[in-house]
C-alpha positions in Angstrom: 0.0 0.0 0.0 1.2 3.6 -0.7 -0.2 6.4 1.2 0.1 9.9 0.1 2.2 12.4 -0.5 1.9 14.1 1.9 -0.1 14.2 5.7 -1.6 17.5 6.9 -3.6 17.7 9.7 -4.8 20.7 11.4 -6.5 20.3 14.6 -7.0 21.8 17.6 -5.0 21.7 20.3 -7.0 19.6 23.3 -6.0 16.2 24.6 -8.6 14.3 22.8 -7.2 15.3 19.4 -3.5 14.4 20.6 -4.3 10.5 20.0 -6.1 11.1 16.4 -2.6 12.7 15.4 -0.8 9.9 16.5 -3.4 7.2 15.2 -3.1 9.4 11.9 0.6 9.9 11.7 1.2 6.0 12.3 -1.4 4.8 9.3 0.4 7.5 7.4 3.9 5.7 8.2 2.6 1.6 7.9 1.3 3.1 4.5 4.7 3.6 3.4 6.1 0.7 4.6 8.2 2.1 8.1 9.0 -0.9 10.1 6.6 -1.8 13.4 9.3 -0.6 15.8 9.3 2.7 13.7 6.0 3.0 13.4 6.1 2.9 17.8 8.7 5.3 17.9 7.2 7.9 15.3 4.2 7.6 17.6 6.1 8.7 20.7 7.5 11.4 18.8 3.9 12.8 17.5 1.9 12.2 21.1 5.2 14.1 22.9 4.9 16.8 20.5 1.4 17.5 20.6 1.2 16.9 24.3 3.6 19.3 24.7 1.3 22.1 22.9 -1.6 20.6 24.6 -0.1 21.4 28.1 2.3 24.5 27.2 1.1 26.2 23.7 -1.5 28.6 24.5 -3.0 30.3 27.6 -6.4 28.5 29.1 -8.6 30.9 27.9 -7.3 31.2 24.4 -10.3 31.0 21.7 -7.8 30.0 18.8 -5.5 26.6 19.9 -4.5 25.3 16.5 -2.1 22.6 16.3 -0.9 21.0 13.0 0.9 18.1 12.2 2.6 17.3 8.3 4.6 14.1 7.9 6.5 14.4 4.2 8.1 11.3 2.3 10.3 12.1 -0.2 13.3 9.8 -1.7 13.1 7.8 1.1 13.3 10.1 4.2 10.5 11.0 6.5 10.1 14.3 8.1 7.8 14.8 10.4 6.6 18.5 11.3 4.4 19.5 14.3 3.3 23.3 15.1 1.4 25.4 17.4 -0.1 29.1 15.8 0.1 31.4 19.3 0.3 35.5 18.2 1.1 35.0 14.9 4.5 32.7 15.4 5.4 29.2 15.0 8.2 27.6 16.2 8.1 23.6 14.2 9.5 20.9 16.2 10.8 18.9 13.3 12.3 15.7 14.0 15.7 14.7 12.5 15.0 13.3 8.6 18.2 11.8 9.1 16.7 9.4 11.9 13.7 9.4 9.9 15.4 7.9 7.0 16.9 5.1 9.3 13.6 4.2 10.6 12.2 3.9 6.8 15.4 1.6 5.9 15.1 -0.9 8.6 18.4 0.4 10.3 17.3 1.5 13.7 
């Protein structure tokens, strides 16, 4: 099976949407063939990032909590992107594509 391109998902940023990301982001990776222990570790990754906006991104009483996640394949690496939106600024937590690519060649 091949998945797409590319994953985008925009959500927002509450702790019921943190395991949809990871549930997403890991279909996303089996779909391109990422090896089971990979797959577990990309799923850490995704659920420590999004937690992390989740708990530390925006103020309680913000109106606005976005929180995206994009996962990229292209010539064999992986990279995996995951954002918060507070007053205008991101700051991407983007995991290593170098690490990325060893999980998509088996070698990790």
């Amino acid at each position: 099976m091949q998945a797409d391109a590319t994953l985008s998902l925009k959500l927002v940023a509450e702790p019921e949407n943190v395991r949809q990301a990871r549930d997403e982001a890991a279909l996303y990776a089996e779909g391109l063939g990422l090896s089971a222990p990979g797959v577990d570790d990309l799923k850490t990754i995704v659920s420590e990032a999004c937690s992390n906006i989740v708990r530390h991104a925006y103020p309680e009483d913000a109106a606005d909590r976005p929180m995206e996640v994009e996962m990229d394949e292209k010539d064999g690496e992986l990279t995996v992107t995951v954002r918060e939106r507070r007053c205008g600024r991101s700051a991407p937590m983007v995991a290593s594509s170098a690490e990325m690519r060893a999980w998509r060649t088996g070698s990790r």
